[in-house]
PDB file of N, CA, C and O in Angstrom, chain B, residues numbered from 101:
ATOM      1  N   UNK B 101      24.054  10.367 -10.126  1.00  0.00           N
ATOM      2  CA  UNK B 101      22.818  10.144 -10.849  1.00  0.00           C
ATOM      3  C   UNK B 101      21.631  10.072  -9.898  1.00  0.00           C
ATOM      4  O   UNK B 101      20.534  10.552 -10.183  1.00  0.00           O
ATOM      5  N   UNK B 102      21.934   9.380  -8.628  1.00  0.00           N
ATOM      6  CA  UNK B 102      20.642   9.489  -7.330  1.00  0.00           C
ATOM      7  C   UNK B 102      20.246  10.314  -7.109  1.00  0.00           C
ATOM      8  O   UNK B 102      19.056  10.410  -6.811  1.00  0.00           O
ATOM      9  N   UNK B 103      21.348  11.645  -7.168  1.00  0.00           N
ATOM     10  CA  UNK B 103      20.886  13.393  -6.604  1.00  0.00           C
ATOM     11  C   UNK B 103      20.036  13.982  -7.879  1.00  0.00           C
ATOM     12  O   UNK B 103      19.215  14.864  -7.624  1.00  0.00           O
ATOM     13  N   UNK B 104      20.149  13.654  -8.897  1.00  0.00           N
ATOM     14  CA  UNK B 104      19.700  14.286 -10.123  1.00  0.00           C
ATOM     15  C   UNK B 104      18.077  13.906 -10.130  1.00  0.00           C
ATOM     16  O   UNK B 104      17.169  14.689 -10.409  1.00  0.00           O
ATOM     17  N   UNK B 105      17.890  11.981  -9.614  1.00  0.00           N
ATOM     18  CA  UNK B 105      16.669  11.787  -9.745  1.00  0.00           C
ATOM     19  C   UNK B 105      15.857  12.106  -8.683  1.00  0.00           C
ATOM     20  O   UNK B 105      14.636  12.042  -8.823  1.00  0.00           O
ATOM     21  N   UNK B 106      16.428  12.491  -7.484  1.00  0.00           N
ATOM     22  CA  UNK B 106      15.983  12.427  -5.949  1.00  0.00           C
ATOM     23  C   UNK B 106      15.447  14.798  -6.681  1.00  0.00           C
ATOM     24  O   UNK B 106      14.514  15.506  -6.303  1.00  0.00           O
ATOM     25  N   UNK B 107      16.045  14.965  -7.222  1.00  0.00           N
ATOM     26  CA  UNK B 107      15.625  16.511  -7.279  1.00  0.00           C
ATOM     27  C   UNK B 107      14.438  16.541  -8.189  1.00  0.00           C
ATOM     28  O   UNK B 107      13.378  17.046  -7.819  1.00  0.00           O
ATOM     29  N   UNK B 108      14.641  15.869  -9.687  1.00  0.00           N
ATOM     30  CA  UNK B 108      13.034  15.450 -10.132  1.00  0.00           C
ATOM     31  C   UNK B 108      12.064  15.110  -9.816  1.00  0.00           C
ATOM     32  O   UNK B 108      11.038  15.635 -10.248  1.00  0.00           O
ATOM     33  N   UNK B 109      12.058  14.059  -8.903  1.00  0.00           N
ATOM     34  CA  UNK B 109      11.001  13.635  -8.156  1.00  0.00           C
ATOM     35  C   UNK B 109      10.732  14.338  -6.809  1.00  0.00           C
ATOM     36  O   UNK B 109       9.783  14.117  -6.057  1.00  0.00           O
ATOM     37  N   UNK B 110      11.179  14.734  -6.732  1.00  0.00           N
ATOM     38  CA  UNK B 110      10.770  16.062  -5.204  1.00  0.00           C
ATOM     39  C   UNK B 110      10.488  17.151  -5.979  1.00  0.00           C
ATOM     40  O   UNK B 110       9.927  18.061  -5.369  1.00  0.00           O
ATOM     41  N   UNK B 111      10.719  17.346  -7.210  1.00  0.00           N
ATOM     42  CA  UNK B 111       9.971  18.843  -7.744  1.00  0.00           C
ATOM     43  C   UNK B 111       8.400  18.147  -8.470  1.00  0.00           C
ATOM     44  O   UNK B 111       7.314  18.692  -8.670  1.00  0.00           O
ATOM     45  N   UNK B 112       8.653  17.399  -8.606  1.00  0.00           N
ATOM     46  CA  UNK B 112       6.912  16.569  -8.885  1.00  0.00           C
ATOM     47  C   UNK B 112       6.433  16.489  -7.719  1.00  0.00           C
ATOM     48  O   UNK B 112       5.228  16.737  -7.748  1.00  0.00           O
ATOM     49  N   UNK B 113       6.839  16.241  -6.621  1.00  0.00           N
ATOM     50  CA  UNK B 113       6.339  15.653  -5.464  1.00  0.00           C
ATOM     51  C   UNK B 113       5.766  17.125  -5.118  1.00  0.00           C
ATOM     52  O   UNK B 113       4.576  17.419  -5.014  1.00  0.00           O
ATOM     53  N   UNK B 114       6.999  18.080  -4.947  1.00  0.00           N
ATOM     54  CA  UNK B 114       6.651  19.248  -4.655  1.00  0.00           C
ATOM     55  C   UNK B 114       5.598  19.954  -5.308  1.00  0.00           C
ATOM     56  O   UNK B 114       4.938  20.782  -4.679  1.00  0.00           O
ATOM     57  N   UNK B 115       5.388  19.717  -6.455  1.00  0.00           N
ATOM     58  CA  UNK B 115       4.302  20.601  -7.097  1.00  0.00           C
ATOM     59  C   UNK B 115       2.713  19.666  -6.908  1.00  0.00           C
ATOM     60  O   UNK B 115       1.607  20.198  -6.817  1.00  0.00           O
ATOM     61  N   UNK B 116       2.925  18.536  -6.891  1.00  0.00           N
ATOM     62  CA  UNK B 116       1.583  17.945  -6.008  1.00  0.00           C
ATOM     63  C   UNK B 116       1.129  18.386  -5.224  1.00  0.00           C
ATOM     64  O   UNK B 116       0.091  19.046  -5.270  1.00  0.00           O
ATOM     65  N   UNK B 117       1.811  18.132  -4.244  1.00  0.00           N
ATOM     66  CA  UNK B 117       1.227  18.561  -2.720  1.00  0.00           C
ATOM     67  C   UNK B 117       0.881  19.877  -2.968  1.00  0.00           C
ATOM     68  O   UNK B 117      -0.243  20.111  -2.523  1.00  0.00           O
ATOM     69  N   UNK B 118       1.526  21.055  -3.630  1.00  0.00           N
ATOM     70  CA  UNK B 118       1.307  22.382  -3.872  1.00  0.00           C
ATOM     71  C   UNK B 118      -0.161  22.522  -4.579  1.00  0.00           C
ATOM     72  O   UNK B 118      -1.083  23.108  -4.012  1.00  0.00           O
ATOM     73  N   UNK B 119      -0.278  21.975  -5.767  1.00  0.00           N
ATOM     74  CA  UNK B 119      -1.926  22.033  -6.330  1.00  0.00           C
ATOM     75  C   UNK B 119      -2.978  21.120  -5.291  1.00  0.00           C
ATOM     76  O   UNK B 119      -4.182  21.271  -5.499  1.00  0.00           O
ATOM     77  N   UNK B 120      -2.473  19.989  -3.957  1.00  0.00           N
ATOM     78  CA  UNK B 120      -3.763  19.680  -3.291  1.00  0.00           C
ATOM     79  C   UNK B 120      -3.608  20.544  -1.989  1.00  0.00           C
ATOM     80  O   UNK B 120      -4.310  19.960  -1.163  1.00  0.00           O
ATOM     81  N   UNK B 121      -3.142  21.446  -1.497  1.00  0.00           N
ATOM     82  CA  UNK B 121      -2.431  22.434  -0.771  1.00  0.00           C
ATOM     83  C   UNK B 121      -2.990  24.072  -1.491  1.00  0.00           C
ATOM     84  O   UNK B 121      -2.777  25.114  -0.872  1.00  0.00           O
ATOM     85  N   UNK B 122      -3.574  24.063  -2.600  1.00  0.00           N
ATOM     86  CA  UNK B 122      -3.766  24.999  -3.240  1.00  0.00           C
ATOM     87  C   UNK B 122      -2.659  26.428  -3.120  1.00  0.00           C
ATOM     88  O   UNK B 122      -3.134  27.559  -3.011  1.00  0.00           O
ATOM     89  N   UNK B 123      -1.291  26.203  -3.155  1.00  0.00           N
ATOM     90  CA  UNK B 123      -0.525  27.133  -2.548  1.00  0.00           C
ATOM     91  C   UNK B 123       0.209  26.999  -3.929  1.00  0.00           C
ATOM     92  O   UNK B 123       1.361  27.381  -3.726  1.00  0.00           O
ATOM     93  N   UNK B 124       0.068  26.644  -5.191  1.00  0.00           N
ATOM     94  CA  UNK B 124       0.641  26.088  -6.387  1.00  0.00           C
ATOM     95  C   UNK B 124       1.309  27.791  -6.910  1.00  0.00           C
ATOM     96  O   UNK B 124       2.504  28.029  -7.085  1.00  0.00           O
ATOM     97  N   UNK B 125      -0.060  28.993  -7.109  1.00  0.00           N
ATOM     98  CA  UNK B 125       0.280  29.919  -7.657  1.00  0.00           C
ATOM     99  C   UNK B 125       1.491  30.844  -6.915  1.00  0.00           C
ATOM    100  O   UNK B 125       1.889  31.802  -7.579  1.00  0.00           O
ATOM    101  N   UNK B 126       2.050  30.644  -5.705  1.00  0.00           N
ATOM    102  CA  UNK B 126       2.780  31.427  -4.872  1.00  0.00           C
ATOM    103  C   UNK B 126       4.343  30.464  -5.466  1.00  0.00           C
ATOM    104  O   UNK B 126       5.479  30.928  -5.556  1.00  0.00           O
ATOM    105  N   UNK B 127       4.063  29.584  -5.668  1.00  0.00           N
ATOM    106  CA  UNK B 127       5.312  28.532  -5.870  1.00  0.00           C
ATOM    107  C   UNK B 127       5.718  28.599  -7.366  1.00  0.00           C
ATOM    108  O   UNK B 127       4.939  28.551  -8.318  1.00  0.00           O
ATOM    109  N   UNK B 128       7.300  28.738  -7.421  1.00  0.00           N
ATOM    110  CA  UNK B 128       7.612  28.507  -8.852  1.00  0.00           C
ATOM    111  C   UNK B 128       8.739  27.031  -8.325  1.00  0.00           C
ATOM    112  O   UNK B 128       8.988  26.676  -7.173  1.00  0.00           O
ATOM    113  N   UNK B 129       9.197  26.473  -9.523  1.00  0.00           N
ATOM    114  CA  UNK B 129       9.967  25.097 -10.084  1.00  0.00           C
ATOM    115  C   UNK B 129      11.052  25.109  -8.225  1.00  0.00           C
ATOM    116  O   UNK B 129      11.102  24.358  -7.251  1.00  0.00           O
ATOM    117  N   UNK B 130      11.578  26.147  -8.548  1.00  0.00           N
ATOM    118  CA  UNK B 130      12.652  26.126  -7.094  1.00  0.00           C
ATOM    119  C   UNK B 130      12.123  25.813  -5.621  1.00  0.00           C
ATOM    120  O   UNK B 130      12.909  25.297  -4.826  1.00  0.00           O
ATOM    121  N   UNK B 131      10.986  26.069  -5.282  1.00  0.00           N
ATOM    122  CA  UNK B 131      10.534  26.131  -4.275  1.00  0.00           C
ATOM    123  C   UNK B 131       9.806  24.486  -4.289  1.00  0.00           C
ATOM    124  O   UNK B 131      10.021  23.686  -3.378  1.00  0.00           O
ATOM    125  N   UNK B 132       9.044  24.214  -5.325  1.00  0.00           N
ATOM    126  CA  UNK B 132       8.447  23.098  -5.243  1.00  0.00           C
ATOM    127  C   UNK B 132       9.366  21.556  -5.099  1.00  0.00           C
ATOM    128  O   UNK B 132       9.051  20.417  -4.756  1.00  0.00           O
ATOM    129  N   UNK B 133      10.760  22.269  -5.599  1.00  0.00           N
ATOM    130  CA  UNK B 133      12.153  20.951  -5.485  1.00  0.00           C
ATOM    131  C   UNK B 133      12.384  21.124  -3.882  1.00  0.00           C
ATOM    132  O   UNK B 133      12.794  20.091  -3.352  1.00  0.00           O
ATOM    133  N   UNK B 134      12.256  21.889  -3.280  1.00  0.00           N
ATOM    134  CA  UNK B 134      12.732  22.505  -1.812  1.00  0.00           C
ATOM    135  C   UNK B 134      11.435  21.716  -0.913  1.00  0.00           C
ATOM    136  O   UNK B 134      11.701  20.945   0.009  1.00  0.00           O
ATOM    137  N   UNK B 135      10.397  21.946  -1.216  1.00  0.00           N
ATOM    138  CA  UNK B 135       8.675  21.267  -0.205  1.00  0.00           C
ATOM    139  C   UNK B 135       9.590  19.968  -1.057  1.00  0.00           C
ATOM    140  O   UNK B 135      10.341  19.373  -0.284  1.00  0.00           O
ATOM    141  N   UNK B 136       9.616  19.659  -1.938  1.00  0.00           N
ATOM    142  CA  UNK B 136       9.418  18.436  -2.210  1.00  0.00           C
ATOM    143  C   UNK B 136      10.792  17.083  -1.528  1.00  0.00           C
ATOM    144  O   UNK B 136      10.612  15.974  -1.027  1.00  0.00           O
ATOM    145  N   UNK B 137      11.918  17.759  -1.790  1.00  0.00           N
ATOM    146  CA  UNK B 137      12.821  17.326  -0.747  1.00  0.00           C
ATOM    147  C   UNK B 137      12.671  17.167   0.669  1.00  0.00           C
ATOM    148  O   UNK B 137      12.876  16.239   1.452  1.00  0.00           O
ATOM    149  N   UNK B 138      12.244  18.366   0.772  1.00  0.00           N
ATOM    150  CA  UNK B 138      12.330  18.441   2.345  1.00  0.00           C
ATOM    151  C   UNK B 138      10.936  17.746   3.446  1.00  0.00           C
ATOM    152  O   UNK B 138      10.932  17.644   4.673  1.00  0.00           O
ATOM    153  N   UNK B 139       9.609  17.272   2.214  1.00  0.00           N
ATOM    154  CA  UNK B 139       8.783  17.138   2.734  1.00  0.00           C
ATOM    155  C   UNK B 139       9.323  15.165   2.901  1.00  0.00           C
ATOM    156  O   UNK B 139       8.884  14.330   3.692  1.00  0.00           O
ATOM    157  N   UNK B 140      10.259  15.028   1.942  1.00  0.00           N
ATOM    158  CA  UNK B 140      10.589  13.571   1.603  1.00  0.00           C
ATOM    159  C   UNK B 140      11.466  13.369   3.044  1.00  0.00           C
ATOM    160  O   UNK B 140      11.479  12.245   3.545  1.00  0.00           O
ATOM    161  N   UNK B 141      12.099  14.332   3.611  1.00  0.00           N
ATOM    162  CA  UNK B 141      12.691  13.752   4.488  1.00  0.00           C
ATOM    163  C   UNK B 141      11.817  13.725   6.190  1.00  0.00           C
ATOM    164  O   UNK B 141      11.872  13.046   7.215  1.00  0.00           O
ATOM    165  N   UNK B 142      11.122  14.797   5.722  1.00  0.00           N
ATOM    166  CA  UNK B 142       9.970  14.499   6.992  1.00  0.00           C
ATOM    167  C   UNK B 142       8.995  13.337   6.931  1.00  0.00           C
ATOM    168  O   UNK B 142       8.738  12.628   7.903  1.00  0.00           O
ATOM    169  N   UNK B 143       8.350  13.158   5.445  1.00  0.00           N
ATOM    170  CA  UNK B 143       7.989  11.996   5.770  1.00  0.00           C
ATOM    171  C   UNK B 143       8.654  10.221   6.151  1.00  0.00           C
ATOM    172  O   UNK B 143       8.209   9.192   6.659  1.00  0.00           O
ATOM    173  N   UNK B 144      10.079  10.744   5.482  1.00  0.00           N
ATOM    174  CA  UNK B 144      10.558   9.867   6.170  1.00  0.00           C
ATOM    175  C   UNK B 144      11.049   9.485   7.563  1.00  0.00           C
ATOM    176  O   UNK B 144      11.594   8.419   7.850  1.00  0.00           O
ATOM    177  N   UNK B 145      10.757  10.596   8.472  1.00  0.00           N
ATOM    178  CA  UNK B 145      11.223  10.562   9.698  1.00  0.00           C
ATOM    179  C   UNK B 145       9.856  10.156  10.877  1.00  0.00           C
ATOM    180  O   UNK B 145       9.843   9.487  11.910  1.00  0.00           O
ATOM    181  N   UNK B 146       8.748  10.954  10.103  1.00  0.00           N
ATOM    182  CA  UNK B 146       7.167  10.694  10.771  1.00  0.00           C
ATOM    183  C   UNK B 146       6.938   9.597  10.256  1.00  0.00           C
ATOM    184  O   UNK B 146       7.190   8.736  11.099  1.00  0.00           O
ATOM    185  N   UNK B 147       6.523   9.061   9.128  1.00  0.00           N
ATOM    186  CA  UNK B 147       5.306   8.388   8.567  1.00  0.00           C
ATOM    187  C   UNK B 147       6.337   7.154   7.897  1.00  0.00           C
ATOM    188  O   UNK B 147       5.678   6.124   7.758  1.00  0.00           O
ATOM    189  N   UNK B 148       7.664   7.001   7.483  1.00  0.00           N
ATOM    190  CA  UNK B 148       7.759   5.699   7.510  1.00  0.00           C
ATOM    191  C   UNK B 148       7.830   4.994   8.616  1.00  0.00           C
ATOM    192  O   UNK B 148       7.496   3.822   8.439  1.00  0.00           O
ATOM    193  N   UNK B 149       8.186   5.305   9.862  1.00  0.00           N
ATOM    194  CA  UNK B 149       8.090   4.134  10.262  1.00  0.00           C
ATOM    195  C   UNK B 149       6.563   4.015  10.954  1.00  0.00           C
ATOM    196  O   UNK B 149       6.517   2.931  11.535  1.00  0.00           O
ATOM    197  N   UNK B 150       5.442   4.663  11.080  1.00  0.00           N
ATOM    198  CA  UNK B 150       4.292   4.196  11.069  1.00  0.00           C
ATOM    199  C   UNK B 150       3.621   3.508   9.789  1.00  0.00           C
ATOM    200  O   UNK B 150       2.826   2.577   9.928  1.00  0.00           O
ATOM    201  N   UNK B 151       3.908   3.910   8.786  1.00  0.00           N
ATOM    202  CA  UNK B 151       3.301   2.926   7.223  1.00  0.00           C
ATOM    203  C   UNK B 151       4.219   2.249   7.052  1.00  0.00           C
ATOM    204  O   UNK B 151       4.090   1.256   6.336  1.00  0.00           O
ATOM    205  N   UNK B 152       5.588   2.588   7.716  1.00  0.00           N
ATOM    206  CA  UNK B 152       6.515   0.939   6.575  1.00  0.00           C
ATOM    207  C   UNK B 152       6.800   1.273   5.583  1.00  0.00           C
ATOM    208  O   UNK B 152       5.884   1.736   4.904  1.00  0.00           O
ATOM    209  N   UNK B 153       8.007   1.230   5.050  1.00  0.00           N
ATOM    210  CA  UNK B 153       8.829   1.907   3.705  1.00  0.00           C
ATOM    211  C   UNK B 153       9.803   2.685   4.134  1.00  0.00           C
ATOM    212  O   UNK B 153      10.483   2.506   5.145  1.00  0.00           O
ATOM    213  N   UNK B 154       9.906   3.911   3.050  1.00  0.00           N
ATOM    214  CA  UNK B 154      11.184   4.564   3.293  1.00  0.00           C
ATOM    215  C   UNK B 154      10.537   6.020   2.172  1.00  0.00           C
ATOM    216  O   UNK B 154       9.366   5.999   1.793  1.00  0.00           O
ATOM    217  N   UNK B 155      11.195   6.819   1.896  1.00  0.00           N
ATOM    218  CA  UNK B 155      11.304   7.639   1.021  1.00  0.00           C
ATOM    219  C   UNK B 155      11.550   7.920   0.071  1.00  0.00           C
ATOM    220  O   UNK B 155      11.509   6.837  -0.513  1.00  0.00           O
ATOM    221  N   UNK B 156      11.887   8.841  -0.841  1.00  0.00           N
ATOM    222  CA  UNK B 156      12.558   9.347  -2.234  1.00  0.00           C
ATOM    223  C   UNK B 156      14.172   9.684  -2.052  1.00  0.00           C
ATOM    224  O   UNK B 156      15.099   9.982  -2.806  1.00  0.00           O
ATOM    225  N   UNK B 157      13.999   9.483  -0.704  1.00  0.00           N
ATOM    226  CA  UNK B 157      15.398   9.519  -0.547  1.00  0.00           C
ATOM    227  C   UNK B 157      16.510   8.352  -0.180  1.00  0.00           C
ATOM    228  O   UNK B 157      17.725   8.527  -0.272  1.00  0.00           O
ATOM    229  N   UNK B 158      15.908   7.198   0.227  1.00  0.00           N
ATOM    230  CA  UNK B 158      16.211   6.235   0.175  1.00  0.00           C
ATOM    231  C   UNK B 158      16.151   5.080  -0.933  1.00  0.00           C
ATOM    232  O   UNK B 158      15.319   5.005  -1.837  1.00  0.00           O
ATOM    233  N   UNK B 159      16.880   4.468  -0.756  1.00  0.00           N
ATOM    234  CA  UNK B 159      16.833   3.516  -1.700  1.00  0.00           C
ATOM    235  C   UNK B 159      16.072   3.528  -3.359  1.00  0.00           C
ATOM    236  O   UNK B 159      15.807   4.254  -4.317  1.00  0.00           O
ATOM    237  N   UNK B 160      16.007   2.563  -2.992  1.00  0.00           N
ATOM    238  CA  UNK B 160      15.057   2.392  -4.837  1.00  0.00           C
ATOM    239  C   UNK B 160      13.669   3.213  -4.902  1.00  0.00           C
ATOM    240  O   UNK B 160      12.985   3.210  -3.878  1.00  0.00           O
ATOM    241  N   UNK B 161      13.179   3.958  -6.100  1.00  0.00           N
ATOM    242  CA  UNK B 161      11.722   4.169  -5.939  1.00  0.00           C
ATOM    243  C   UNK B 161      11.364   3.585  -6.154  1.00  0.00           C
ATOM    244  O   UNK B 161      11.705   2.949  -7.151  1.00  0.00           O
ATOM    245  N   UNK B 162       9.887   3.130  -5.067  1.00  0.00           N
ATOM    246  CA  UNK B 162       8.358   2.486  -5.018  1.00  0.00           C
ATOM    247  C   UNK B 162       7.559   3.062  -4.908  1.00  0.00           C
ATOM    248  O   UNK B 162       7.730   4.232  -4.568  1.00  0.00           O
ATOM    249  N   UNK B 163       6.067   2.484  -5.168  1.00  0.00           N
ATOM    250  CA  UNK B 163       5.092   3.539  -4.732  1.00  0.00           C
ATOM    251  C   UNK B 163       4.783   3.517  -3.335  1.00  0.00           C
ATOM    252  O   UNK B 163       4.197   4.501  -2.883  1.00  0.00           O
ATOM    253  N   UNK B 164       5.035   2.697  -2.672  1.00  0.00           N
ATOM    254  CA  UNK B 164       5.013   3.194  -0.777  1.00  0.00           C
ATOM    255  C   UNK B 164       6.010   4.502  -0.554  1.00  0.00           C
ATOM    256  O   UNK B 164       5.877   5.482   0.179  1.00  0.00           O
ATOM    257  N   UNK B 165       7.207   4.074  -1.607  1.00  0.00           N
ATOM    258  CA  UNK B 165       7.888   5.643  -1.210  1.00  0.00           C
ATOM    259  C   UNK B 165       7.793   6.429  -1.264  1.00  0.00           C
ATOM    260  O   UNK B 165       8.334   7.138  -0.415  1.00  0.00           O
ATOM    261  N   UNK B 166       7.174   6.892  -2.103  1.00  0.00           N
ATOM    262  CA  UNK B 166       6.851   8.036  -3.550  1.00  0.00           C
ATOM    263  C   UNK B 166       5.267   8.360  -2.467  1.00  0.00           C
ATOM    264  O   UNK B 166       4.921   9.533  -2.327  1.00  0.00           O
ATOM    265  N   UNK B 167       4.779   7.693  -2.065  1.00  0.00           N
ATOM    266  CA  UNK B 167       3.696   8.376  -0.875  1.00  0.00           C
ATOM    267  C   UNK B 167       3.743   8.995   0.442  1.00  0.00           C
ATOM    268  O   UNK B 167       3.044   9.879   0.937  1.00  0.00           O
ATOM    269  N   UNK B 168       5.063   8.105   1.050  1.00  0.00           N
ATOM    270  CA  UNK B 168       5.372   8.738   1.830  1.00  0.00           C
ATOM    271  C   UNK B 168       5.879   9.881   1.940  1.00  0.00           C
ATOM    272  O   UNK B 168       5.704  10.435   3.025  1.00  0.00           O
ATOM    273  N   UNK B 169       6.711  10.657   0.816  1.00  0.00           N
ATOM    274  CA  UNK B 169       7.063  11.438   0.293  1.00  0.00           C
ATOM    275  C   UNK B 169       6.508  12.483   0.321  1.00  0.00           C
ATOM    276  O   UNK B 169       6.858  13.550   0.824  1.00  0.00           O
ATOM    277  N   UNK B 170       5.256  12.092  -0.442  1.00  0.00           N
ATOM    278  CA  UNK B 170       3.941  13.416  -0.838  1.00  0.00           C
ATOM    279  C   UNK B 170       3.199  13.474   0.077  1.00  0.00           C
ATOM    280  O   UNK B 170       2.366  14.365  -0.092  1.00  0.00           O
ATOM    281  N   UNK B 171       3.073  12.847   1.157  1.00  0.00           N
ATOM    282  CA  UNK B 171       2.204  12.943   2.368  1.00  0.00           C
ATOM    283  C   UNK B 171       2.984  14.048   2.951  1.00  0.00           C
ATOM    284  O   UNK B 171       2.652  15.230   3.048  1.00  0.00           O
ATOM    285  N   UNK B 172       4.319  13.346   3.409  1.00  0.00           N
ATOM    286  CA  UNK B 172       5.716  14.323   3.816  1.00  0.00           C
ATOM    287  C   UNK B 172       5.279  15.766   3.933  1.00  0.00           C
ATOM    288  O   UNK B 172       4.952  16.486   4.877  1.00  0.00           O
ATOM    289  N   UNK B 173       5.479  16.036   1.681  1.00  0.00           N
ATOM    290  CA  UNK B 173       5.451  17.628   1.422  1.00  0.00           C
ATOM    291  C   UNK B 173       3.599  17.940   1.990  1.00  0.00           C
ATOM    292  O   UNK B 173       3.372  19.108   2.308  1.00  0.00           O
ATOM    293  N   UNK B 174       2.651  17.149   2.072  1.00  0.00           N
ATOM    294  CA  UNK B 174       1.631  17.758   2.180  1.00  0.00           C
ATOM    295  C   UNK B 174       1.292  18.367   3.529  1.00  0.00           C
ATOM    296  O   UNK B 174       0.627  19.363   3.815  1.00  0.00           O
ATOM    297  N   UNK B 175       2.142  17.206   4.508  1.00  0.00           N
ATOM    298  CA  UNK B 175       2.092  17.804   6.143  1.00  0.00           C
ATOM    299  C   UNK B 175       3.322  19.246   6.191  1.00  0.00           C
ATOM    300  O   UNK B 175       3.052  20.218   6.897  1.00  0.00           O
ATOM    301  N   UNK B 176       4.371  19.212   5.529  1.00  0.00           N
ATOM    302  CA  UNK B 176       5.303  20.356   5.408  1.00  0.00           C
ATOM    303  C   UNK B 176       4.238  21.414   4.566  1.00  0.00           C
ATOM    304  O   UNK B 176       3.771  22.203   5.388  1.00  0.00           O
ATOM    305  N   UNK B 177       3.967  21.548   3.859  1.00  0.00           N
ATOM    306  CA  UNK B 177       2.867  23.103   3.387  1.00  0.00           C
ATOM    307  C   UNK B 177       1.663  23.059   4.339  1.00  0.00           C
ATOM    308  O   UNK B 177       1.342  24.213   4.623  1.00  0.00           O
ATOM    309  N   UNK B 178       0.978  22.258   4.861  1.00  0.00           N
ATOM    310  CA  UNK B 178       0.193  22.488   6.051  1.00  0.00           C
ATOM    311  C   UNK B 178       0.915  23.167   7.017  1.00  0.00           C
ATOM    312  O   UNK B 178       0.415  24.289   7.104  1.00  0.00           O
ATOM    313  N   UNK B 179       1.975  23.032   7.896  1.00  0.00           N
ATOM    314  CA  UNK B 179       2.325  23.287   9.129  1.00  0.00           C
ATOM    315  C   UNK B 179       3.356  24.817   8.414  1.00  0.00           C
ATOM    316  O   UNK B 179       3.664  25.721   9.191  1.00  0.00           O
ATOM    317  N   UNK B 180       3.705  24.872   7.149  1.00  0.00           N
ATOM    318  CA  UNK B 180       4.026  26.127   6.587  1.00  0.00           C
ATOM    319  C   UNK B 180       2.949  27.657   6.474  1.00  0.00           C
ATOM    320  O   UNK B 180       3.137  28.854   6.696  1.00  0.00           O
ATOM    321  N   UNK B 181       1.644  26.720   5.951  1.00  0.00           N
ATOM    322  CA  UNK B 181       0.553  28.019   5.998  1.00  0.00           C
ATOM    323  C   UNK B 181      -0.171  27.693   7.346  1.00  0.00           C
ATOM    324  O   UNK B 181      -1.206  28.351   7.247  1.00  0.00           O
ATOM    325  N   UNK B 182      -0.200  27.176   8.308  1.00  0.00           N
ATOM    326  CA  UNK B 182      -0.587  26.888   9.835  1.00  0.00           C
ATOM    327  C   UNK B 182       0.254  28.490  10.161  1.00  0.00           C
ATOM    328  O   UNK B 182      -0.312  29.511  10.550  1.00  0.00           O
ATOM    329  N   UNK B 183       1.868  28.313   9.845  1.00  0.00           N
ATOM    330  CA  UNK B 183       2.287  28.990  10.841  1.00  0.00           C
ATOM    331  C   UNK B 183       2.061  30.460   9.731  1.00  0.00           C
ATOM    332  O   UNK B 183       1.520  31.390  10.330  1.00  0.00           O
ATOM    333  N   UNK B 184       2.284  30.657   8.755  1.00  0.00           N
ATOM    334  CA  UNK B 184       1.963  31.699   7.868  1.00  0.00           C
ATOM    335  C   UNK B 184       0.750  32.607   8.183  1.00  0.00           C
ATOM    336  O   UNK B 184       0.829  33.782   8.542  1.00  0.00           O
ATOM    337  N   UNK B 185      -0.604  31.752   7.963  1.00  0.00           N
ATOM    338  CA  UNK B 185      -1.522  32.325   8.226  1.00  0.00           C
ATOM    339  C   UNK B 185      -2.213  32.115   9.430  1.00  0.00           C
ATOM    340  O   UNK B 185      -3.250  32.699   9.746  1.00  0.00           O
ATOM    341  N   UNK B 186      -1.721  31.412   9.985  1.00  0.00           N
ATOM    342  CA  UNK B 186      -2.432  30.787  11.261  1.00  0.00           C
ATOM    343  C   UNK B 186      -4.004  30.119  11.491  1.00  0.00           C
ATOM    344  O   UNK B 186      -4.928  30.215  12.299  1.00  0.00           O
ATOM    345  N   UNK B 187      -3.635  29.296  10.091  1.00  0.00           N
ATOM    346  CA  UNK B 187      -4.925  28.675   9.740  1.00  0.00           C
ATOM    347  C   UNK B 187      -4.224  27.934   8.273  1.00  0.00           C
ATOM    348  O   UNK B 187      -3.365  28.338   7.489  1.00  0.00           O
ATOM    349  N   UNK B 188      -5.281  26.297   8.358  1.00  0.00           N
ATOM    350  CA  UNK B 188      -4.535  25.499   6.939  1.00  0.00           C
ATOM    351  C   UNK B 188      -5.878  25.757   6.377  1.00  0.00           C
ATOM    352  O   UNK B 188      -6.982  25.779   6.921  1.00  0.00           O
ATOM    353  N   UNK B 189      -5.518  25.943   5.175  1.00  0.00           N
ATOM    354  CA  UNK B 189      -6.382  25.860   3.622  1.00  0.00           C
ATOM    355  C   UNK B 189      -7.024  24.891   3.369  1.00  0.00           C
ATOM    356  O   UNK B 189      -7.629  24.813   2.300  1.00  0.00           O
TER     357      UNK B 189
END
């Protein structure tokens, strides 16, 4: 049941960061579960332990998590169109 909610909330997460990232129209449902996972585990590796908390992948959701998360996917689609276009949006 953790994997089921940890993929919902990384495809929300994912499609956030994607509409403040403006990279929303290139992205469909699959890709935005993928930034959104994967941005959850970067922010959990950078930015919790400078803010304190944990992730969407840890433990219980909070909203410290659920930020760290979307910060996560927002630095993962930055350093994605960095290296894409060689310039962030």
């Amino acid at each position: 049941m953790e994997w089921i909610l940890i993929i919902v909330v990384g495809g929300v997460l994912g499609w956030l960061a994607s509409i403040v990232m403006r990279t929303d129209a290139q992205q469909g449902i699959f890709l935005n579960i993928i930034v959104g996972i994967l941005g959850a585990l970067l922010g959990r590796f950078l930015l919790a332990p400078l803010l304190g908390g944990g992730s969407i992948t840890d433990g219980p959701l909070s909203l410290p998590n659920i930020l760290v998360s979307l910060l996560g996917a927002i630095i993962l689609l930055a350093i994605v169109n960095l290296v894409r276009r060689g310039r962030v949006r």
